[in-house]
Structures are given as C-alpha cells and as structure tokens.
C-alpha positions, -999 to 999 in steps of 0.1 A, spaced: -116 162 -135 -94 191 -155 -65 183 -143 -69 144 -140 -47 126 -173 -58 95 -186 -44 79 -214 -63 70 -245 -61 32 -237 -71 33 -199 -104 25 -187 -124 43 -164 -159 34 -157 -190 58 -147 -195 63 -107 -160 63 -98 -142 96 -82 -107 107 -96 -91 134 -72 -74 159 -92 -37 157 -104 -41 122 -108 -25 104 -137 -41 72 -153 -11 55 -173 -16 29 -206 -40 -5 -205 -54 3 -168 -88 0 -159 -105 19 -126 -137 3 -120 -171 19 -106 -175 29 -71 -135 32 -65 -123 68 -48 -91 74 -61 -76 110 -45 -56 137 -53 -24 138 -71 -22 99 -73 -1 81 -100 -16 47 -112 6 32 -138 7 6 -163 -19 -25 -163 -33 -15 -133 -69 -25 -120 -87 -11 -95 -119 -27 -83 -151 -13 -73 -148 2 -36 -113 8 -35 -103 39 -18 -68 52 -24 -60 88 -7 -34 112 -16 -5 107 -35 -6 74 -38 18 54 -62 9 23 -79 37 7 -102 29 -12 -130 9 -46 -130 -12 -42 -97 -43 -53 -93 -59 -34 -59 -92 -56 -52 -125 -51 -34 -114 -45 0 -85 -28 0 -79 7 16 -46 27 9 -37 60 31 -19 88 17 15 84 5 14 48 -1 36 33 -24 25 -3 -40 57 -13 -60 57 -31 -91 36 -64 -97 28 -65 -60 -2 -91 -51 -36 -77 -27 -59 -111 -22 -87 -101 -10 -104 -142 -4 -88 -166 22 -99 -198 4 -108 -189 -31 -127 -216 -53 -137 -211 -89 -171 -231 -82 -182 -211 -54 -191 -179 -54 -171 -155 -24 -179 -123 -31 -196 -117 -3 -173 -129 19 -144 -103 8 -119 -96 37 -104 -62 47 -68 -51 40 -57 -17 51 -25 -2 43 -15 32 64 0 66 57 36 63 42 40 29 38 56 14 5 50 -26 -1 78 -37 -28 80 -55 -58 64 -87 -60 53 -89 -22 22 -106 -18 -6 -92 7 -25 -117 23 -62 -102 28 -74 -95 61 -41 -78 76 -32 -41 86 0 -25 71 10 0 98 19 35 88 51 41 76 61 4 75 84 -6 46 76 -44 33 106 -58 10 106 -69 -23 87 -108 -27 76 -109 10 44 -125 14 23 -109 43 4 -133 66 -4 -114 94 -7 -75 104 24 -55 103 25 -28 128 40 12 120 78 14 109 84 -23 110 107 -34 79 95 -69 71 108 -94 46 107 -133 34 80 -159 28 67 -157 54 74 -121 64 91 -114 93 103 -85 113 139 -73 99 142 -40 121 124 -6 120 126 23 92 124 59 96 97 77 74 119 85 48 125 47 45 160 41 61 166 15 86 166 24 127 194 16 148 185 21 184 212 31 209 210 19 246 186 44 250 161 35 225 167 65 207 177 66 168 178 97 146 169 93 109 204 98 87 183 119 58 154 136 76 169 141 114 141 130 125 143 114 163 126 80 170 118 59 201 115 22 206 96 13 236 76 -17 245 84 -35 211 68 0 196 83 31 172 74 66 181 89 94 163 91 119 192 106 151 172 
C-alpha cells in the first residue's frame, strides 16, 4: 500500500484490500473484508462495510455509507450523501443480517446527490440516476432516471449527456462522438 493515502483520522481495519492510488479522506472508516481497487477516491465520512467490493476508479463523495452487499464496477461515481439499503424491512428487534440483499451498480454509472438505492436492484452500466431519486427497481445501461419513485427520463451517452434519437434510432454523443442505438426499448453504443 505505498502509494495508498489515508488521512490521520480515517479508519481502516485489518483484512481489508486497498488497490493502489487510492485516497482515504478525513473521519472515514473501511471495514474488514472490503476490496476497495485501484486509484479509487473515498471521501469524507465515508463507511464502507465488510464485503464491499469497489473496482477501479471509483468516486465516493462525502457522507456515504456503502453496506454489506453492495458491488460497485469501475468508474462509478456515488455522489454526495447518496443512500445504499441493503434490508427490505429493517427492524431494530430483529436481527437481519443474514438476510442482506444484493445491489450492484455497473461500469460508468454515477448515482447523484441524495438518491436513495433501494437494495436488491441492478444499476446498469453507464446509467446516470439524478440528484434525490429513490430507486425501487433495476435500472437498465444508459437510462437517466429521476423522482420518488424513479422513473425513466431518456438515455445518456457515457460521458453523461442526454440521447436524442433521430427517426433512425441513431444519436451521436455531443462531447465524445460517440454513435448510439436504441432498439427494442435498449441503448447500444455501436461506434
């Protein structure tokens, strides 16, 4: 871990795996068994719980708590104070951890400030969910969702800017260039 920074007030437990060029940022605690990979940024107040994997570059804002569960691809962004569950019915009096549902977020996607994840959904790669949307059911790759509950605004390119299909079904990314295709209610970038 030469290259891995964590700051003086972060916590990081035995047994957990820090790829390098990862940066550990003030009050933050990364429990055991986690796998957090390369070049990651995990900021402020952050917690990460034990069997949490995080791949490459991944970006975690401020405030996040990532729980049991949770998987994040590379190049994820989790913006600030967003919400993972990671219980369906959660009771003080009874104990749940075993019961601790999957949520999976793909390559590329960002979630934004304050959106709330409901645990046991897929965040297709790429997808871009908005700032206080609450999540209740699987998103699928490039969809731009937004609201309580989120729904399905349009598509986004991989650089994050919104799709607009011609007749054709084709759209061309106004940064990257990139081509896309919509067919049968699905986003393919095709060159």
């Amino acid at each position: 871990m030469n290259s891995v920074f964590i700051h003086p007030t972060a916590v990081v437990d035995d047994g957990c795996i820090i790829g390098e060029g990862t940066k550990i940022w003030h009050f933050s605690h990364v429990m055991p068994d986690s796998v957090i990979g390369p070049n990651c940024n995990i900021g402020q107040n952050v917690v990460v719980s034990p069997q949490v994997v995080l791949g490459r570059n991944v970006k975690v804002q401020n405030n996040v708590s990532i729980y049991t569960g949770v998987t994040c691809d590379d190049d994820v962004f989790l913006g600030p104070s967003m919400v993972f569950t990671n219980v369906i019915n959660p009771r003080s009096a009874i104990n749940r951890r075993g019961q601790y549902q999957k949520t999976h977020v793909g390559k590329g996607a960002s979630i934004g400030a304050n959106a709330t994840i409901v645990c046991g959904n897929t965040i297709g790669e790429f997808s871009f969910i908005g700032a206080g949307a609450v999540v209740t059911k699987d998103v699928p790759p490039y969809a731009l969702v937004i609201g309580n509950p989120a729904r399905q605004a349009g598509w986004v390119s991989e650089y994050g800017h919104r799709l607009a299909f011609d007749s054709g079904g084709k759209a061309t990314c106004p940064e990257s260039g990139m081509v896309y295709e919509l067919r049968q209610g699905k986003v393919f970038r095709i060159s």
